[in-house]
Short mmCIF file of the C-alpha atoms (twelve columns), coordinates in Angstrom:
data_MODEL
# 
_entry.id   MODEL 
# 
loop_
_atom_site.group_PDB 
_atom_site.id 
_atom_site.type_symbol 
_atom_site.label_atom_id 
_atom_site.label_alt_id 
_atom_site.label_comp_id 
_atom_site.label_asym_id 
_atom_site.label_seq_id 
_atom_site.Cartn_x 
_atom_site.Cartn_y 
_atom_site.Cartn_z 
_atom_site.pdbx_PDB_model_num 
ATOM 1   C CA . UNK A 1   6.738   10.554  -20.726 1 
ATOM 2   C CA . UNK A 2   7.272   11.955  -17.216 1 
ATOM 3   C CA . UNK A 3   6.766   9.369   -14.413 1 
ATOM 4   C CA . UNK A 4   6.626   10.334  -10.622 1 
ATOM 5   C CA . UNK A 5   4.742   7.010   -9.833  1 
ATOM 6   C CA . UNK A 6   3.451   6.697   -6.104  1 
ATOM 7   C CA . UNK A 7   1.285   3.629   -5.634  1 
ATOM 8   C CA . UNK A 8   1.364   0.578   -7.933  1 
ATOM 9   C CA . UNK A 9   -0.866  -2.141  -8.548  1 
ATOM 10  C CA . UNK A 10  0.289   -5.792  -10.138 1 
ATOM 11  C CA . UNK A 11  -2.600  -7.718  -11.975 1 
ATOM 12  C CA . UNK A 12  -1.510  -10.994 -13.335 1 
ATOM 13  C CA . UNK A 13  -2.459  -11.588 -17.237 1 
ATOM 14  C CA . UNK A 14  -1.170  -15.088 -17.381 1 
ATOM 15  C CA . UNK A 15  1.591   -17.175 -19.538 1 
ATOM 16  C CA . UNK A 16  3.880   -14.474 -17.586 1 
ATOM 17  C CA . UNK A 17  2.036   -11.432 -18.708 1 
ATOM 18  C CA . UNK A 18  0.860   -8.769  -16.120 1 
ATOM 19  C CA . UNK A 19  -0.430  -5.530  -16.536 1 
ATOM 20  C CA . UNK A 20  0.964   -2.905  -14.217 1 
ATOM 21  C CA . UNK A 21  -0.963  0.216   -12.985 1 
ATOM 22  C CA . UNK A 22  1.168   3.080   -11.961 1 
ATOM 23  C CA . UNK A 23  -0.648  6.385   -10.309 1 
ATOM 24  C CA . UNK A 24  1.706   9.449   -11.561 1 
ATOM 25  C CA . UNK A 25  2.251   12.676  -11.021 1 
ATOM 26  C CA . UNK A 26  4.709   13.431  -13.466 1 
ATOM 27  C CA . UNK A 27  3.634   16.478  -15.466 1 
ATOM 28  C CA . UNK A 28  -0.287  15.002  -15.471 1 
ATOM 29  C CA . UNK A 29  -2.463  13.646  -12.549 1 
ATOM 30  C CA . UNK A 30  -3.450  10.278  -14.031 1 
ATOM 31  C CA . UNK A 31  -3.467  6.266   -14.133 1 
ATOM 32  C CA . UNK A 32  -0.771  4.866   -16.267 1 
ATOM 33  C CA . UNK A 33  -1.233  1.476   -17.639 1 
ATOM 34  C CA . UNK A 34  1.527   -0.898  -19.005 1 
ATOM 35  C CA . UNK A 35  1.922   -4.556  -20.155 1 
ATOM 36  C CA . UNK A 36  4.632   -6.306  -18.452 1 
ATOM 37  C CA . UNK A 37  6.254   -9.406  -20.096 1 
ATOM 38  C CA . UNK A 38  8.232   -11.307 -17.320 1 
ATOM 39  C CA . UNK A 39  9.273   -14.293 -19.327 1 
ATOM 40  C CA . UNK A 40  12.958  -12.601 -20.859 1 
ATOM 41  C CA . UNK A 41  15.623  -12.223 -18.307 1 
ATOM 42  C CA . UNK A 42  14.788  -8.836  -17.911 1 
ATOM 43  C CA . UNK A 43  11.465  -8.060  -17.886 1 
ATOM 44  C CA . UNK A 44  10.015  -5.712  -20.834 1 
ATOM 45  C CA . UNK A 45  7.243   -2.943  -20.117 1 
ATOM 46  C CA . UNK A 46  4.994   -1.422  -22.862 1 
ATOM 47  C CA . UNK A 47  3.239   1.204   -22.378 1 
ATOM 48  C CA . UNK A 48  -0.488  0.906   -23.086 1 
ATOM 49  C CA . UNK A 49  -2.331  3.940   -22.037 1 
ATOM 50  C CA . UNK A 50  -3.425  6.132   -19.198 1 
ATOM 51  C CA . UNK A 51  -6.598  7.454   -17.453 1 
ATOM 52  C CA . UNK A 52  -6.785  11.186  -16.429 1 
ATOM 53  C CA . UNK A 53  -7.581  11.982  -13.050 1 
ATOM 54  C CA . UNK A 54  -10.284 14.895  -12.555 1 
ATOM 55  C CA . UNK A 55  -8.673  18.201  -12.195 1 
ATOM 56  C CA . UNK A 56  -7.365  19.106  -8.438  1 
ATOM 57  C CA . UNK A 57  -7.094  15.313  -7.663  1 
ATOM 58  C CA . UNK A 58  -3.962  13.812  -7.073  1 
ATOM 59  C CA . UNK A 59  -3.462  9.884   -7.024  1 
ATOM 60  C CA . UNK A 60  -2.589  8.062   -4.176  1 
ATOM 61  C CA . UNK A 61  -2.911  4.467   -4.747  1 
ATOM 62  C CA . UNK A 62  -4.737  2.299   -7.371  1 
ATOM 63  C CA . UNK A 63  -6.176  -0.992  -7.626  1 
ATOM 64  C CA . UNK A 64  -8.274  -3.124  -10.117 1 
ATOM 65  C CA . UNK A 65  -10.485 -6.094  -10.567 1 
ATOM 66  C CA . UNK A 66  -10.364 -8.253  -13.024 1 
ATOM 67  C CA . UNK A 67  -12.942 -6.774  -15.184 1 
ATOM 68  C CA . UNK A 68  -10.647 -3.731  -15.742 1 
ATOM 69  C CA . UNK A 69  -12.754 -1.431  -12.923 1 
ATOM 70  C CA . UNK A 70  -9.918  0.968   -11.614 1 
ATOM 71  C CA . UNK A 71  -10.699 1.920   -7.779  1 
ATOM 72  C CA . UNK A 72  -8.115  5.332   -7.058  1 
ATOM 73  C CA . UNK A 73  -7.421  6.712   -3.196  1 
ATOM 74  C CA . UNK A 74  -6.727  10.329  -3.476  1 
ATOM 75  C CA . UNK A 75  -4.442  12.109  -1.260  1 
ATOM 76  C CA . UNK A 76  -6.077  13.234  2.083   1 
ATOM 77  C CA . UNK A 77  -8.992  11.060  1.188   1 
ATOM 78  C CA . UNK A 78  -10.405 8.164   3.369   1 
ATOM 79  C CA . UNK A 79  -7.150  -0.197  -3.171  1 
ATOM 80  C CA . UNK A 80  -6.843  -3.569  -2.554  1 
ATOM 81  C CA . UNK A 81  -9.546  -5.451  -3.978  1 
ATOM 82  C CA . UNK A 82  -11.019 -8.908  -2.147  1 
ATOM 83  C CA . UNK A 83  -10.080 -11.874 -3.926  1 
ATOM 84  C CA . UNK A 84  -13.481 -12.763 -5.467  1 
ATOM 85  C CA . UNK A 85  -14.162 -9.331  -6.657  1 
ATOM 86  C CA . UNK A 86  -16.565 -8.312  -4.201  1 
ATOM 87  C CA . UNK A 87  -15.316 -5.529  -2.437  1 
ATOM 88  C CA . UNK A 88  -12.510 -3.604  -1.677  1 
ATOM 89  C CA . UNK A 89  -9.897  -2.411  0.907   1 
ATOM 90  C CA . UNK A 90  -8.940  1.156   1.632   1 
ATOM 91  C CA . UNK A 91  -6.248  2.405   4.380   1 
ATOM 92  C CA . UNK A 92  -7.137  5.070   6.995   1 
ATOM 93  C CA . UNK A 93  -3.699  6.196   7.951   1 
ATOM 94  C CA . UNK A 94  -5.198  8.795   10.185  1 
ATOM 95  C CA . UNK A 95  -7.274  6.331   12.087  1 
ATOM 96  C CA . UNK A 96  -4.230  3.935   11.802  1 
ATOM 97  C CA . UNK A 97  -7.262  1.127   10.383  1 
ATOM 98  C CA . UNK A 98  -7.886  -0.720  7.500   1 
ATOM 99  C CA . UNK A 99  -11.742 -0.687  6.163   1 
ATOM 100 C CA . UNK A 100 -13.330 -3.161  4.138   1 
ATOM 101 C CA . UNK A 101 -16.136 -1.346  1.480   1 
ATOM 102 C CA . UNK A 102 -18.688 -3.701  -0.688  1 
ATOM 103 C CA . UNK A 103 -18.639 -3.354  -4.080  1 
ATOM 104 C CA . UNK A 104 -22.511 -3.751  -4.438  1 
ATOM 105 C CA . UNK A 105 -23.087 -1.171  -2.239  1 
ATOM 106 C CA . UNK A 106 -20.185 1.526   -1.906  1 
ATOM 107 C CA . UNK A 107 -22.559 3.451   0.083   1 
ATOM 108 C CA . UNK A 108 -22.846 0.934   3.203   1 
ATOM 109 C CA . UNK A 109 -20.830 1.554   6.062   1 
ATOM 110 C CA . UNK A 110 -17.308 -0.232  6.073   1 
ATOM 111 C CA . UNK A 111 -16.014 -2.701  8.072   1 
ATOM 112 C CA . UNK A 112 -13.264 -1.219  10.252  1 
ATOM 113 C CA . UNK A 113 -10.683 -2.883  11.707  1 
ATOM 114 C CA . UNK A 114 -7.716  -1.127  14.033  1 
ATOM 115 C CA . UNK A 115 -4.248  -1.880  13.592  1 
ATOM 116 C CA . UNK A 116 -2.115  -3.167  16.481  1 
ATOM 117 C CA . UNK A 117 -0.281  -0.193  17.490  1 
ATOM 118 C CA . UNK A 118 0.767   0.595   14.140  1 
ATOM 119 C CA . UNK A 119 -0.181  3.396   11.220  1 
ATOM 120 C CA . UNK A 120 -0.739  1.223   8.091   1 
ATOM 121 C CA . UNK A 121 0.120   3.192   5.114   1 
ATOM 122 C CA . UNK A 122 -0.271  0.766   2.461   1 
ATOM 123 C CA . UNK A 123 -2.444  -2.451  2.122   1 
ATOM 124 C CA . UNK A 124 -1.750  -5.186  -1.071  1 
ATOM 125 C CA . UNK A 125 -2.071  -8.761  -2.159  1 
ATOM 126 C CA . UNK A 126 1.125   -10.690 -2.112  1 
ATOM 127 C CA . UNK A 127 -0.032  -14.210 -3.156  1 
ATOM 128 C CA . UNK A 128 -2.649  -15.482 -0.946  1 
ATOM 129 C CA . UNK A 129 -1.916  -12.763 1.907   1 
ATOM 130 C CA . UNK A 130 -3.213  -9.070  2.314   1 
ATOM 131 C CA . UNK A 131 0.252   -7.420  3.628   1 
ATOM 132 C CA . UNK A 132 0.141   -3.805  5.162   1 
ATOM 133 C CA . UNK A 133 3.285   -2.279  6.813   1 
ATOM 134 C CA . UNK A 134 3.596   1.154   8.161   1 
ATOM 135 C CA . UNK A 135 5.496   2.433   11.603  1 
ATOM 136 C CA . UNK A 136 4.819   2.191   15.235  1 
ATOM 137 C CA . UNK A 137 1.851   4.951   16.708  1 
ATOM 138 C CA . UNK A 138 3.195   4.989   20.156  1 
ATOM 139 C CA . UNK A 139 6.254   5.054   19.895  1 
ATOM 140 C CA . UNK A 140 8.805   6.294   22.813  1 
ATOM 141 C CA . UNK A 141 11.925  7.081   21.303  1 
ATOM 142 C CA . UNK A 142 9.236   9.701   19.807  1 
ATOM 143 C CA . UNK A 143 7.892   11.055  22.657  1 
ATOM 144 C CA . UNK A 144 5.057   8.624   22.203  1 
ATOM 145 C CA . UNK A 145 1.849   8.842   19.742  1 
ATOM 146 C CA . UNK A 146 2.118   11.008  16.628  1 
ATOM 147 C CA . UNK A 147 1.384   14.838  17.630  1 
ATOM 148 C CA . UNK A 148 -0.774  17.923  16.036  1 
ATOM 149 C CA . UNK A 149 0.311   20.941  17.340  1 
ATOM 150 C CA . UNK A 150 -1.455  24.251  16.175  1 
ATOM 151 C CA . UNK A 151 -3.451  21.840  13.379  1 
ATOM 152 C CA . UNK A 152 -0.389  20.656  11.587  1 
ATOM 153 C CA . UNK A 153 0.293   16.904  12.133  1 
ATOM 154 C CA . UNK A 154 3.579   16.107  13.222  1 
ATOM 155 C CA . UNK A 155 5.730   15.207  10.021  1 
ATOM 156 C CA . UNK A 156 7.121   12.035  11.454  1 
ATOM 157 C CA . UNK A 157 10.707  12.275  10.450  1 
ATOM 158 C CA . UNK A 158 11.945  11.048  14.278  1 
ATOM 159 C CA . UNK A 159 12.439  7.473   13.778  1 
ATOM 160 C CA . UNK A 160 10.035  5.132   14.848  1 
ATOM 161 C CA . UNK A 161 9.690   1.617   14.553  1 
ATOM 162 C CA . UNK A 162 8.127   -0.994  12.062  1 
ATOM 163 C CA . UNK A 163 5.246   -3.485  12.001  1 
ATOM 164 C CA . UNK A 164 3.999   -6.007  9.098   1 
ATOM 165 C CA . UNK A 165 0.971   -7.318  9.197   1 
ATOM 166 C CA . UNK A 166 -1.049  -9.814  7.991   1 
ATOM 167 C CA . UNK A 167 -4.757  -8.999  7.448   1 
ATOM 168 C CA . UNK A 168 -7.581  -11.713 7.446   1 
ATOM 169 C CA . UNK A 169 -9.951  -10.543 4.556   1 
ATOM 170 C CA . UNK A 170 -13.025 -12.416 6.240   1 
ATOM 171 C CA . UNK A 171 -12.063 -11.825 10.040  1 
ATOM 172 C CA . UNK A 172 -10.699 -8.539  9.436   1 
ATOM 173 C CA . UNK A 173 -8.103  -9.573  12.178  1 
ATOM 174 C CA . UNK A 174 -4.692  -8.536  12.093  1 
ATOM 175 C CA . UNK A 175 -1.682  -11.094 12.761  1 
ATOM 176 C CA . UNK A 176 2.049   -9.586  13.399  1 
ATOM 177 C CA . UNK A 177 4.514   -10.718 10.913  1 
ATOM 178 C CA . UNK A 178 7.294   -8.865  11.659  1 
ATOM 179 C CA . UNK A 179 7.882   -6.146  14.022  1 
ATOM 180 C CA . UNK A 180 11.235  -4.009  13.937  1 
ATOM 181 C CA . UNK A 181 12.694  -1.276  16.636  1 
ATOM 182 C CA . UNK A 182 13.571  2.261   15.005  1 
ATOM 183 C CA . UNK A 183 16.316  2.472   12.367  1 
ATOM 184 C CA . UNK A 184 18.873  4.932   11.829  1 
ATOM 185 C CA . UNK A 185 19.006  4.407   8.452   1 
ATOM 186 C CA . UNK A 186 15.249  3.431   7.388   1 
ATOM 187 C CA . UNK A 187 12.033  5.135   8.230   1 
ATOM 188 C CA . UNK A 188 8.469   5.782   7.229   1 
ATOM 189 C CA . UNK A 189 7.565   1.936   6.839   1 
ATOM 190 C CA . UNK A 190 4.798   2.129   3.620   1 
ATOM 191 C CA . UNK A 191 4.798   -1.722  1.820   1 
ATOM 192 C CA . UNK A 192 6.035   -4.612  2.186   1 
ATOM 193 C CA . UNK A 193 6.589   -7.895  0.230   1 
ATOM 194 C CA . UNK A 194 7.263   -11.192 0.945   1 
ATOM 195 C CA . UNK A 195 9.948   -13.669 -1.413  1 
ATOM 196 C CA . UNK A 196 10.807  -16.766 -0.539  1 
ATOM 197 C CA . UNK A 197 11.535  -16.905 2.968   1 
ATOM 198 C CA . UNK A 198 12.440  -12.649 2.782   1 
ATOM 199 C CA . UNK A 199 11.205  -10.198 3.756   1 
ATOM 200 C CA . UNK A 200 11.136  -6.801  1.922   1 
ATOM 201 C CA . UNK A 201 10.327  -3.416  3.459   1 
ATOM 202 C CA . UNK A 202 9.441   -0.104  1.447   1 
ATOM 203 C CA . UNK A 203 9.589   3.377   3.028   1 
ATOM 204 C CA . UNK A 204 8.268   6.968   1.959   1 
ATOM 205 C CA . UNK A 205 11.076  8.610   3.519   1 
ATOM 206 C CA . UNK A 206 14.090  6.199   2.651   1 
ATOM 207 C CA . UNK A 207 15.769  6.004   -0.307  1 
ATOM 208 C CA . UNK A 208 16.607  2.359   -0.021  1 
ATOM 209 C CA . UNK A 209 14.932  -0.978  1.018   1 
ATOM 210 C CA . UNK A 210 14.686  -2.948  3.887   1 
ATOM 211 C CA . UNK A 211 14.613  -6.602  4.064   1 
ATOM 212 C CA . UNK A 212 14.968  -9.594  6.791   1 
ATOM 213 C CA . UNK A 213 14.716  -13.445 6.784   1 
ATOM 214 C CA . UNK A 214 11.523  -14.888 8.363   1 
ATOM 215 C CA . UNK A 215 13.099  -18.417 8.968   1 
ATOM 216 C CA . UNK A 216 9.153   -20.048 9.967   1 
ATOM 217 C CA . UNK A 217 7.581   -19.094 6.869   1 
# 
C-alpha cells in the first residue's frame, strides 16, 4: 500500500483501542481506515479498509462520529465533529474562520467565527479542547497580510509567525494559547497538540516539529 496521508482523525475504541482515519493520496484518492492497539510498548496498526473518494476529488481532512459517518474537506473546498454528535466544524483558511455546520440540517447557514489575526489551517479535538493553529495574517516581517497578485495567492513561504487557539464549541469564541514570532527554522503552522504541560506544533512546510512548555496549564 502507498500512503501520502494528509489529514488524520483519532477516534477512541476503548480498553486502548482506537481506530485511525488517514485521507491519502498515495496512488488512490481515498479514506484509509486502521485499528490501532496502544496497549504494547509500541503501538500496532492494522489495516482495516478504505473508502474511495469520487473521481477528481482529493482529500483534505477527515473526521467521524461515533456512528461511523465519515465527514471529508476536499482541497479548495469550504472535520471536527461537536462532542455530542450534532454538528460539525470545518476551517475556512481563506476567510482565516472557523464555521460551525448542523448535522440535522447541513443546508442551514453556519455559524462563523473569525480568528484573531491568524489563518487557521487545521481544527481537532485534543481531550476536552477544540485546538486550531495556523500562522499570523498580518504579519510585518511579510510585508503585512497575505497577497494575490495577478489571481495567484501568495505561496507563503516568508516566515510568519504562529498562533494556537482554543475554540469554544458553544460560544464560538476564540482564546490565545500560545502565540510565537516567525521562525527560521519552522513555518506554515497547520496542528497542534497538547501533552502534559507541552506543547506540540505541526507545519505543512517543515519537516520537523515544534514544541514549547505552557507552565499554567
Amino acid at each position: 500500500m502507498l500512503l501520502n496521508v494528509q489529514g488524520l482523525s483519532l477516534r477512541d475504541a476503548g480498553a486502548g483501542h482506537y481506530t485511525l482515519y488517514a485521507a491519502n493520496h498515495g496512488g488512490r484518492e481515498s479514506i484509509e481506515v486502521f485499528g490501532v492497539d496502544a496497549k504494547p510498548e509500541v503501538p500496532a496498526l492494522t489495516w482495516q479498509g478504505c473508502v474511495m473518494l469520487p473521481p477528481s476529488l482529493a482529500a483534505n481532512s477527515v473526521a467521524a462520529y461515533s456512528d461511523g459517518t465519515l465527514l471529508v474537506t476536499v482541497l479548495a473546498h469550504p472535520g471536527c465533529t461537536c462532542a455530542d454528535d450534532s454538528g460539525f466544524f470545518v476551517v475556512a483558511f481563506g476567510r482565516h474562520a472557523i464555521l460551525r455546520y448542523s448535522r440535522d440540517d447541513p443546508s442551514a447557514p453556519p455559524v462563523q467565527s473569525m480568528a484573531p489575526g491568524f489563518m487557521p489551517d487545521n481544527i481537532h479535538r485534543d481531550g476536552g479542547r477544540l485546538l486550531t493553529a495556523g500562522m499570523v495574517y498580518d504579519e510585518p516581517a511579510c510585508g503585512g497580510i497575505r497577497k494575490v497578485i495577478d489571481g495567484k495567492a501568495d505561496e507563503m513561504k516568508c516566515h510568519r509567525g504562529t498562533v494556537v487557539a482554543e475554540l469554544d464549541p458553544g460560544s464560538m469564541n476564540f482564546r490565545i494559547i500560545a502565540y510565537s514570532p516567525p521562525d527560521p527554522v519552522v513555518n506554515g503552522a497547520s496542528a497542534a497538540v497538547i501533552i502534559g504541560k507541552q506543547l506540540w506544533v505541526a507545519s505543512y512546510q517543515s519537516d520537523c516539529l515544534a514544541y514549547r512548555t505552557l507552565p499554567w496549564l
